[in-house]
N, C-alpha and C positions, 0 to 999 in steps of 0.2 A: 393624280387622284387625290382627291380632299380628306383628309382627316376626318374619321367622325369624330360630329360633337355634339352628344345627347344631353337635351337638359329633360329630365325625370319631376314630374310635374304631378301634383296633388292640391285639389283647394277644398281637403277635410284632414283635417291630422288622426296621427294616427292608423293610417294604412298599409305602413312600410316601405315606403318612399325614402328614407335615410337609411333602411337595411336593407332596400333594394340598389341602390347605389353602393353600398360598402361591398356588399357580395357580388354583384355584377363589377367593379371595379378590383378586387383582389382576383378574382377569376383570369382576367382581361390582362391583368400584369402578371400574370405566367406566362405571356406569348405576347406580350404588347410592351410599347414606356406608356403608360397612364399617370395622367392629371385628375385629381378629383375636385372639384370647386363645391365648397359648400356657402350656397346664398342664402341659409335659413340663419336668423339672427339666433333659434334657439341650440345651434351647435353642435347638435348633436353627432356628427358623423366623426369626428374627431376621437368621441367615447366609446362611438360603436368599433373604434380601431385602437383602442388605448390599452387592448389586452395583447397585440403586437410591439415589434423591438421601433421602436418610433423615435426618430431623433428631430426634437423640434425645431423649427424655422422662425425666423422672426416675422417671416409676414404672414399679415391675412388677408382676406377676402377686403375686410372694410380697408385699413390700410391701403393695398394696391388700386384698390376700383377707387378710392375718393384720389389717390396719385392720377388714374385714368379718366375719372371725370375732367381734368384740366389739362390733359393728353400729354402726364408724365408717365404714365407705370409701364410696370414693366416686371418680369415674370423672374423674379430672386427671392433669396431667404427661402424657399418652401421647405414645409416639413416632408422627412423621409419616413416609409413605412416600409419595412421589410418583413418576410416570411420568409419558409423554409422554402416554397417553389416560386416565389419570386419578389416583386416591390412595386411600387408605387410611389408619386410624388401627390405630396396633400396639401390644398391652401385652405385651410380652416377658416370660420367664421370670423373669430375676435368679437370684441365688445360693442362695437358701434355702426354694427349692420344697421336698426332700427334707423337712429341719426344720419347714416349715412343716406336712407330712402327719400328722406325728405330733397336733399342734396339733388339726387338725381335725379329728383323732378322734377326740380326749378332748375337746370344748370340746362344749357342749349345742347342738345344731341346727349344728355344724361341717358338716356334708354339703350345705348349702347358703348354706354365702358367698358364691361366685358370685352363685346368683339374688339374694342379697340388694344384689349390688354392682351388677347389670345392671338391678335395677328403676330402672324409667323412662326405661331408655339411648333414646339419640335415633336410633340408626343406624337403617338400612332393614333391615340383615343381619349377623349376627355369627356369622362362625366362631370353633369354639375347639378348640386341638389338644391332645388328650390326652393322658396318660400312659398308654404301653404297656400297663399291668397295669389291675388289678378295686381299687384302691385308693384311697382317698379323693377325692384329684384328679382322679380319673377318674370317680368318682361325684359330686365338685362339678360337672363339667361336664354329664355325663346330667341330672342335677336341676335344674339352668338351662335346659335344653334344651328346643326345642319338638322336636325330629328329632335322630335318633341316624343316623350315617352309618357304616358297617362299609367297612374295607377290608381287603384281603387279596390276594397275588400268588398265579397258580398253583406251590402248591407244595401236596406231598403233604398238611400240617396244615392247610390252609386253613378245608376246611368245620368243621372242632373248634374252630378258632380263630373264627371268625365264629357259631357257635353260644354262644360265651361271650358275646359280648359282648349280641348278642340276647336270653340269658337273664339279662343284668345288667341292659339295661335293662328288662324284666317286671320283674321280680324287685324292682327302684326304683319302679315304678310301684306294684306288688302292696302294697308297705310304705306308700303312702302321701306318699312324698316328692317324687317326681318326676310328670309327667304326659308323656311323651317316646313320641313314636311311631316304632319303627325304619324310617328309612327304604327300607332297602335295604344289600343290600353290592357294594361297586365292587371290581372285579378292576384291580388295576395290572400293568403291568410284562408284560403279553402278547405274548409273541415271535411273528412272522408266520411264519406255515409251522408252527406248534404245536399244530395241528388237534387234535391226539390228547389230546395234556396239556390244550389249552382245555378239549374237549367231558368231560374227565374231569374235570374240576375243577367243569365246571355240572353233571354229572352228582350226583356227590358233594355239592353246595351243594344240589340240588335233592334230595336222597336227604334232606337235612335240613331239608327246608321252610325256605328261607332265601330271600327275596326278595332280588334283583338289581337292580341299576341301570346301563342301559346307555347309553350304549356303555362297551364296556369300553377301559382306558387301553394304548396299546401300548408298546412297551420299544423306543424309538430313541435312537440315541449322542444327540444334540440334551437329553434330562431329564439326563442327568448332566453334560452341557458345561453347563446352565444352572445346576445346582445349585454348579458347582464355582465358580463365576462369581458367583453371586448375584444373577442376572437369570432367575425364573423362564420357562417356555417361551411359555408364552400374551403376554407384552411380546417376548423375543428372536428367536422365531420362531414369527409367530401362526398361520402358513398349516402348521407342520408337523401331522401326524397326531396328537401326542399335545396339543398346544395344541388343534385340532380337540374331542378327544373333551372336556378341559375345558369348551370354550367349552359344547357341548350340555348337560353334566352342572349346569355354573352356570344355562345359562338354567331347568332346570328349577326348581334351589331359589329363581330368581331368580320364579318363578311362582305356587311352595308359597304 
């Protein structure tokens, strides 16, 4: 049976795309070995776990994948993240994702370093967080990918925003390079009492033939105390509602 390998996909920041990844990834390593790859140059995922016992690693993302553009790398040095119900292995950004995009996209078969660095990997489940845009690193990560995960918050662009990403990944498969099934798209940041804007928002996802995956994530002070903090919500507060809808959304990929 294949390992899942989600890569979590956004092309508007700001959605929760890098603390959808940290909390469905801490979740997933109470009962899994997890990898998390972060391919967004701005880093973020590393800080959203910087409030855990973390012991750094020397490599990152850019290092390994510019070793694997020339088909040396290889899956050492990662940083460790431990918690009190379990751990995770994390390959961080580093400094020269941006530079590194140009790289792979002049170099022959550059659109998949990635898969070329994950063959064989030993984890049960490997999330990897994307860069915002339709750009290289975002297509290294589709193309490693068994599942493509869409996120998006109710906000008026959403269904346009989540139809890019579903026709990116076609579009990777259609050429040949990828083999990535869209899983679905997750609504974050759902305010309670927002009936109107909810049902307008599935309306409009659903106007665009765009599969869902629920439950969707709601908007409690608690995600940004934890972000600010670097103890995601699923470790600081499991019993809250948006810890909740993680826990269900992991067990599903935890099932895929």
């Amino acid at each position: 049976m294949t390992s899942p390998i989600v890569a979590v996909c956004a092309f508007k920041g700001g959605v929760g795309k890098t603390t959808t990844v940290a909390n469905l990834g801490l979740e997933l390593g109470k009962r899994h070995r997890v990898l998390l790859v972060d391919l967004d140059p701005q880093g973020n995922l590393l800080g959203a776990l910087d409030g855990l016992d973390i012991e750094k690693g020397s490599a990152t993302s850019s290092s390994l994948l510019a070793d694997s553009a020339d088909s040396q790398g290889s899956l050492q040095g990662l940083t460790k993240v431990t918690y009190d119900s379990g751990g995770v292995d994390l390959l961080p950004a580093g400094t020269e994702l941006t530079q590194l995009e140009e790289k792979l996209t002049t170099s022959g078969g550059g659109e998949r370093a990635l898969a070329r660095l994950l063959k064989g990997h030993p984890y049960d489940i490997v999330l990897i967080d994307t860069r915002p845009s339709d750009g290289r690193l975002t297509l290294n990560g589709v193309c490693a990918s068994t599942s493509a995960l869409g996120v998006v918050n109710p906000a008026r662009w959403s269904a346009e925003g989540v139809g890019k990403i579903q026709r990116f990944t076609q579009r990777s498969n259609e050429l040949g390079i990828a083999n990535t099934v869209y899983a679905g798209t997750l609504v974050t940041k759902v305010e309670s009492g927002k009936r109107i804007l909810r049902d307008q928002v599935l309306e409009d996802l659903g106007a665009a033939d765009i599969s869902m995956v629920e439950p969707f994530v709601p908007l409690r002070a608690a995600s940004g105390e934890s972000e600010y903090l670097g103890v995601p919500v699923v470790v600081s507060e499991p019993k809250n509602p948006v810890a909740k809808a993680y826990k269900e959304i992991a067990s599903l990929i935890s099932d895929s």
